[in-house]
C-alpha positions in Angstrom: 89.4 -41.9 -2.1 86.7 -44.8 -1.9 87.0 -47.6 -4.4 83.9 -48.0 -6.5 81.4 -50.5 -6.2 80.8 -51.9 -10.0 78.0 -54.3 -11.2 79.0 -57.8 -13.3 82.1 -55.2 -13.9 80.5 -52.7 -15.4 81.2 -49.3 -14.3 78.6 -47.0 -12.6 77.0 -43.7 -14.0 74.9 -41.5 -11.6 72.7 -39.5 -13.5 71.2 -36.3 -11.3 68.4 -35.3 -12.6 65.7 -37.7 -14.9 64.3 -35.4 -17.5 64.4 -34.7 -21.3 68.1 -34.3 -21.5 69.0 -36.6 -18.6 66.8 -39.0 -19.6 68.3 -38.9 -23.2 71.7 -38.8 -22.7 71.4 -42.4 -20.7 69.7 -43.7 -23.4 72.6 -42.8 -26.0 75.0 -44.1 -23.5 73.0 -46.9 -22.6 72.8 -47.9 -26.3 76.6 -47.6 -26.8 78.4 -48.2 -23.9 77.9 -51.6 -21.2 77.1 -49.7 -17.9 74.9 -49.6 -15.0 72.8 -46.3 -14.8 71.7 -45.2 -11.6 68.9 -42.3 -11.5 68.2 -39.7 -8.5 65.8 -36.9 -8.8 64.4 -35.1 -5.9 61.1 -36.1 -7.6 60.9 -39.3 -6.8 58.3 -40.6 -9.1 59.8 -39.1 -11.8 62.9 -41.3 -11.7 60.8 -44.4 -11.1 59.1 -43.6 -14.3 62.7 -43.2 -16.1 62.9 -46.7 -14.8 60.1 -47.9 -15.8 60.9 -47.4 -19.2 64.2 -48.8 -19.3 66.3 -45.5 -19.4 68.0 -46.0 -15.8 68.9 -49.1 -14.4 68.3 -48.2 -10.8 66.6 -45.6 -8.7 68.9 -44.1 -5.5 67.6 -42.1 -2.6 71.1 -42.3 -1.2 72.5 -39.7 -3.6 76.2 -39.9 -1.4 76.7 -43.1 -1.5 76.3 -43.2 -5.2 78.3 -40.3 -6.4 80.9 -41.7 -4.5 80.6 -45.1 -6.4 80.2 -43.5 -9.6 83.1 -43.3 -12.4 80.6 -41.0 -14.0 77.9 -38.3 -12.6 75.9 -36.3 -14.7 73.8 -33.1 -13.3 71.2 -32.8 -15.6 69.5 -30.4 -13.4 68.8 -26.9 -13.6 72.1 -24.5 -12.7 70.9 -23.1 -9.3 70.2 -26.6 -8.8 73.7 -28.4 -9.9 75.2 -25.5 -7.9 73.9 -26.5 -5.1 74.7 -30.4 -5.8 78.1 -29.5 -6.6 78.7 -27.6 -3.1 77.2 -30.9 -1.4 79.9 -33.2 -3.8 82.2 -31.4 -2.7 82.3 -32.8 0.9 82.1 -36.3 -0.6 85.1 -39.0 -1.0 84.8 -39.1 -4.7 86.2 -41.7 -6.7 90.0 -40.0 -7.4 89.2 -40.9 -11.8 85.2 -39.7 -11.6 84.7 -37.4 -14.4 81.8 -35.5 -13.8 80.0 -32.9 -15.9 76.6 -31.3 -16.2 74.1 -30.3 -18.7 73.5 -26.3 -17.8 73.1 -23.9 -20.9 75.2 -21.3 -18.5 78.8 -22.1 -18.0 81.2 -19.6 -16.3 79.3 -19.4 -13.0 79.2 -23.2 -12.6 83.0 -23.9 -13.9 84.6 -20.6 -11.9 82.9 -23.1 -8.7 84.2 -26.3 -10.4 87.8 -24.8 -9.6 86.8 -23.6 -6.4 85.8 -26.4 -5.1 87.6 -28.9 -6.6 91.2 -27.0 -8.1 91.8 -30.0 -10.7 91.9 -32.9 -8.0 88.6 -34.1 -9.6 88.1 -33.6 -13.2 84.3 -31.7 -13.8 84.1 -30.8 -17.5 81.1 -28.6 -18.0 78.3 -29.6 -21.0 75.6 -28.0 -22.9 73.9 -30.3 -25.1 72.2 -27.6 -27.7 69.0 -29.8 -28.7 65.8 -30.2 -26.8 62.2 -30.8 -27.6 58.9 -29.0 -27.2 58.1 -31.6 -25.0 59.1 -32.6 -21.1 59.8 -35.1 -19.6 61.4 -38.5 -19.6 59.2 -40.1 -21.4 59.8 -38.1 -24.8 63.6 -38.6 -23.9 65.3 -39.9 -27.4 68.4 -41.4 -27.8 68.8 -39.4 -30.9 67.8 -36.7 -29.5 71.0 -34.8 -29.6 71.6 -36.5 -33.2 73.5 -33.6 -35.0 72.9 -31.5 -32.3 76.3 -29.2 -31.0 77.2 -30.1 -27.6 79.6 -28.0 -26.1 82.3 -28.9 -23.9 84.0 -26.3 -21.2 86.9 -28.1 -19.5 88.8 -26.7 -16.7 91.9 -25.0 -17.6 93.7 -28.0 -16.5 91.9 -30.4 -17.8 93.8 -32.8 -20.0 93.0 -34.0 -23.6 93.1 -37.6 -22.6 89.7 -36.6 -20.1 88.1 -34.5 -22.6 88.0 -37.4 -25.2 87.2 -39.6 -21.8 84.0 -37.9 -21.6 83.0 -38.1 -25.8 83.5 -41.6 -25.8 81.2 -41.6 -22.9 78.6 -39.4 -25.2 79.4 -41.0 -28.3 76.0 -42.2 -28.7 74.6 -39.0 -28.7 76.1 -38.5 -32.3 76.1 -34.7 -31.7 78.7 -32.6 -33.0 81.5 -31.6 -29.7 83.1 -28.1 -29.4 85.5 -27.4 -26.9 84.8 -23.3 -26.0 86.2 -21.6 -22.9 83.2 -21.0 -20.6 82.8 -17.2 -20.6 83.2 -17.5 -24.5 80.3 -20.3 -24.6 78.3 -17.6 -22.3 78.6 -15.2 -24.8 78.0 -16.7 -27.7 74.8 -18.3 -26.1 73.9 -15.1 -25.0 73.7 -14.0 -28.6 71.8 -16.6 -30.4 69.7 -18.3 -27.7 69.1 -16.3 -24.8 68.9 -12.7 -26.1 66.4 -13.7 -28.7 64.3 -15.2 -26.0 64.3 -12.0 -24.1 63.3 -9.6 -27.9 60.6 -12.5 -28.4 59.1 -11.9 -24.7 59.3 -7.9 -25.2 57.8 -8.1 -28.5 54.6 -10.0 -26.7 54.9 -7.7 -23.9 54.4 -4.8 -26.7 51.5 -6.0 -28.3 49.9 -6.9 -25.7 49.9 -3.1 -25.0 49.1 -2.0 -28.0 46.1 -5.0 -27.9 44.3 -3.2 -25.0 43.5 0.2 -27.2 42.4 -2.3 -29.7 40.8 -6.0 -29.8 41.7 -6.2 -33.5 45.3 -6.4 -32.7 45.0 -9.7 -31.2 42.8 -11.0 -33.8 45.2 -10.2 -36.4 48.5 -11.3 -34.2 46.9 -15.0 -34.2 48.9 -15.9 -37.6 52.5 -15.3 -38.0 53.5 -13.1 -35.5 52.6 -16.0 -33.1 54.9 -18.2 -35.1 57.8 -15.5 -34.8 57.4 -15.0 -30.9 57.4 -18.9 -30.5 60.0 -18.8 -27.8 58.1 -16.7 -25.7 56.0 -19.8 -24.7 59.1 -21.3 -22.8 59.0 -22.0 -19.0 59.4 -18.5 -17.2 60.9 -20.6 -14.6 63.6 -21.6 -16.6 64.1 -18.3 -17.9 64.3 -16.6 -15.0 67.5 -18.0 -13.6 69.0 -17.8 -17.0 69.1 -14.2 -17.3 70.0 -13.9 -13.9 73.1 -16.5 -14.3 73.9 -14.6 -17.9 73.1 -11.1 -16.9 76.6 -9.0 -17.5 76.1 -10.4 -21.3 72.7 -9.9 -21.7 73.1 -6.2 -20.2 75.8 -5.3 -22.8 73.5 -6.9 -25.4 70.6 -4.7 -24.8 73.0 -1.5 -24.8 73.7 -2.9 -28.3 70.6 -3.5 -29.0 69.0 -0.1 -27.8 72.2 1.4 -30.4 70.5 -0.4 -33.4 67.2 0.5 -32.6 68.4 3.6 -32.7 70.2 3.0 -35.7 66.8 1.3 -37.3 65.0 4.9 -36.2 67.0 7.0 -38.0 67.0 5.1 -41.3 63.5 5.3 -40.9 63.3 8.8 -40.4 65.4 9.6 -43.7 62.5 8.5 -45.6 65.7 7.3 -48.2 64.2 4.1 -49.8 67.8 3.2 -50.6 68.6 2.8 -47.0 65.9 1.6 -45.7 65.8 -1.1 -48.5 69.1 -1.7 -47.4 68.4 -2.3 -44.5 66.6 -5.1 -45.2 68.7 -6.3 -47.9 71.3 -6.5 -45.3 69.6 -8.7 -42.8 68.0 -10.8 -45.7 71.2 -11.8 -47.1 72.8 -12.7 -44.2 69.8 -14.8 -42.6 69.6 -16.8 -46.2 73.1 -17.9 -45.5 72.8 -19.1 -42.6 72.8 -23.2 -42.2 69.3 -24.6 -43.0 69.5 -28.1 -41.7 71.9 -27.3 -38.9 70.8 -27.5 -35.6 71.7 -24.5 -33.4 71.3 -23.3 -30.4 67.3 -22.9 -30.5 65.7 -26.3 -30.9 64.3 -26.0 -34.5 60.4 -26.4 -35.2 59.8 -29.0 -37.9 56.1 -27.9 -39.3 54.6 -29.4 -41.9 51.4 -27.7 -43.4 48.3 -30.0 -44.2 45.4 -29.1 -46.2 42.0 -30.7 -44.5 38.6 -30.6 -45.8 36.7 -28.9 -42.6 34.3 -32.2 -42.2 33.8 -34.5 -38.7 37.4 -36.7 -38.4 39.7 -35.1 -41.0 42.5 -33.9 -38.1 41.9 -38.1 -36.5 42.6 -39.6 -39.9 46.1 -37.3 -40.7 46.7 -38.4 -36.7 45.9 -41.6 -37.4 48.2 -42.1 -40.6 50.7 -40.7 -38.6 50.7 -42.6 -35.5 50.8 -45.9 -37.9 54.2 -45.2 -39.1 55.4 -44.8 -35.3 56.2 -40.8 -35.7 55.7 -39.0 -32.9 53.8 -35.7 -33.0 55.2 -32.1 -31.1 52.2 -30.4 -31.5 48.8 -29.5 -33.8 47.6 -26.5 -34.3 44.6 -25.7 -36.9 45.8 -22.3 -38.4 42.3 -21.5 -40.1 39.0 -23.7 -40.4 36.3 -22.5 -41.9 32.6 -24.1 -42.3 32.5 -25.5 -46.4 36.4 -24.4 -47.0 39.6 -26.0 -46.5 41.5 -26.0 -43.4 44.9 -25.6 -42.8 46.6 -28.2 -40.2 50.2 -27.5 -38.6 51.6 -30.5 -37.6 55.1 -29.9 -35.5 57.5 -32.6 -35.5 60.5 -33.1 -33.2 62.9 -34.5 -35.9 63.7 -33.5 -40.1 63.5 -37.2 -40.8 60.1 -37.6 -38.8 58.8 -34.7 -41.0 59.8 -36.6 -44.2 58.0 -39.7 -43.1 54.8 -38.4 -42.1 54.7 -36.1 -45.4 55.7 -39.0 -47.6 52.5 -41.3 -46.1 50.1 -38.3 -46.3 50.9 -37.7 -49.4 50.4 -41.4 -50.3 47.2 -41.3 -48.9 46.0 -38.2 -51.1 47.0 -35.1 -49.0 48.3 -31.5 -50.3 51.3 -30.8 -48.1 53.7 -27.9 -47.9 
């Protein structure tokens, strides 16, 4: 194996891939750990930017000689894409210590090729860090992004303790909560909370939108909440895509389930028994109540806070504005009903709990009805 190269002695980190999650998992090692962190991306400009604003040390077109410098790589690429990486590092003289590990929110097809490739000679512990953003890119990358976040470990089976805690004192400035979960485990549990809902969310559009060419109204009418229910429809189809297809013996037996409860939800409805069908609802109530409020989870929460605004010229500027001076940084806006002479109501999406505190406190300084 090739000895690495290190920097004022500082070891090397190769991060693959300069995005969101890349981008924020240098800065939290970055603000923990004394390191030099060298960016590739096969968008070039995109890494220069990550450099530009002090989240990578270095840009690399030579992604070889790098990894094989590295005491760290991280593929914070997409999983057909660290696949594909991960078949090239394989023909590279890796540093014998590197510990390498990736970001993918599929793990059994990427860690079944980690011991393929690899058989425990080189230690690749897979990651999924279960926090993102509604925003892209490397410049809303966060060091606290991941704050309280669960990032998921899968290890290979002979993987030992001694690497595993290796690799969370590398991420220790993430502050996210670690579980260790066998990768097909992780898959299905994913499969359950994240990824199935995402595919109910798109048929549920998909069915309206049927049901919206008989009648115009239909649309009208979906413009409130079932828009905020089907959020997670509006992610990339891209990305979407190639997770079904890497998670797709889960997600199969999931729909057979989910065709049985249908089913199951038919029936009760056809009894016309107001016991059961209250029960029904009783039963999904009480368990959703007592579920975790101010855990993070496999879905990236939407922080909204609801802003009453008098519908007059610079009402939305001034909430901005108030905002903006206390440095919080806004998801999204979206005016949920403004009418000429009547109040408005202003959803304002923040990316953080705490950064919805702040801007509520100030707005409510400054006269505001918030909710």
């Amino acid at each position: 194996m090739k000895a690495g190269v290190k920097v004022d002695g500082k070891k090397r980190v190769l991060l693959v891939g300069t995005g969101l999650i890349g981008g924020s998992i240098a800065l939290a090692i970055r603000k923990e750990t004394e390191a030099v962190i060298i960016g590739y991306d096969i968008d070039n400009e995109q890494a220069e930017k990550a450099k530009q604003l002090s989240v990578i040390d270095e840009v690399t077109t030579d992604f070889r000689k790098e990894a094989e410098c590295a005491e760290l790589i991280i593929l914070a690429s997409p999983v057909e894409e660290t696949i594909k990486i991960m078949r090239e590092m394989a023909t590279y003289q890796l540093k014998e210590n590197v510990l390498i590990t990736d970001v993918g929110s599929t793990k059994r097809n990427i860690m079944n090729l980690a011991n393929e490739l690899w058989n425990g000679n080189i230690t690749f512990i897979g990651g999924h860090p279960m926090a993102g953003s509604h925003k892209t890119g490397v410049e809303s990358a966060k060091a606290h992004l991941l704050e309280n976040a669960f990032y998921v470990l899968t290890p290979q089976p002979c993987t030992s303790y001694e690497k595993i805690e290796e690799l969370k004192g590398w991420l220790k400035g993430t502050k996210a909560n670690f579980l260790v979960l066998d990768a097909a485990e992780h898959d299905y549990i994913v499969g359950v909370v994240s990824h199935f809902p995402h595919l109910i969310a798109s048929a549920l559009v998909s069915h309206v939108k049927k049901h919206a060419n008989r009648n115009p109204f239909i649309s009208i009418l979906a413009a409130g909440g079932f828009r905020d229910i089907t959020r997670i429809a509006s992610s990339s189809p891209r990305m979407w895509k190639h997770i079904v297809l890497q998670n797709r013996d889960n997600l199969m037996g999931l729909l057979d389930d989910w065709i049985m409860e249908i089913k199951n939800i038919q029936s009760i409805i056809q009894t016309g028994n107001e016991h059961l069908i209250a029960g029904f609802f009783e039963e999904a109530k009480t368990y959703r109540d007592a579920l975790p409020v101010r855990s993070k989870g496999a879905i990236p929460a939407y922080y909204d806070l609801y802003v009453d605004v008098i519908d007059q010229t610079g009402a939305i500027a001034r909430i901005t504005g108030l905002i903006a001076e206390q440095e919080i940084d806004i998801t999204n806006l979206n005016i949920i009903e403004a009418r000429e002479g009547l109040l408005g109501v202003l959803r304002v999406s923040f990316q953080t709990e705490a950064d919805l505190s702040n801007a509520r406190k100030i707005l409510e300084q400054n006269g505001y009805k918030t909710y």
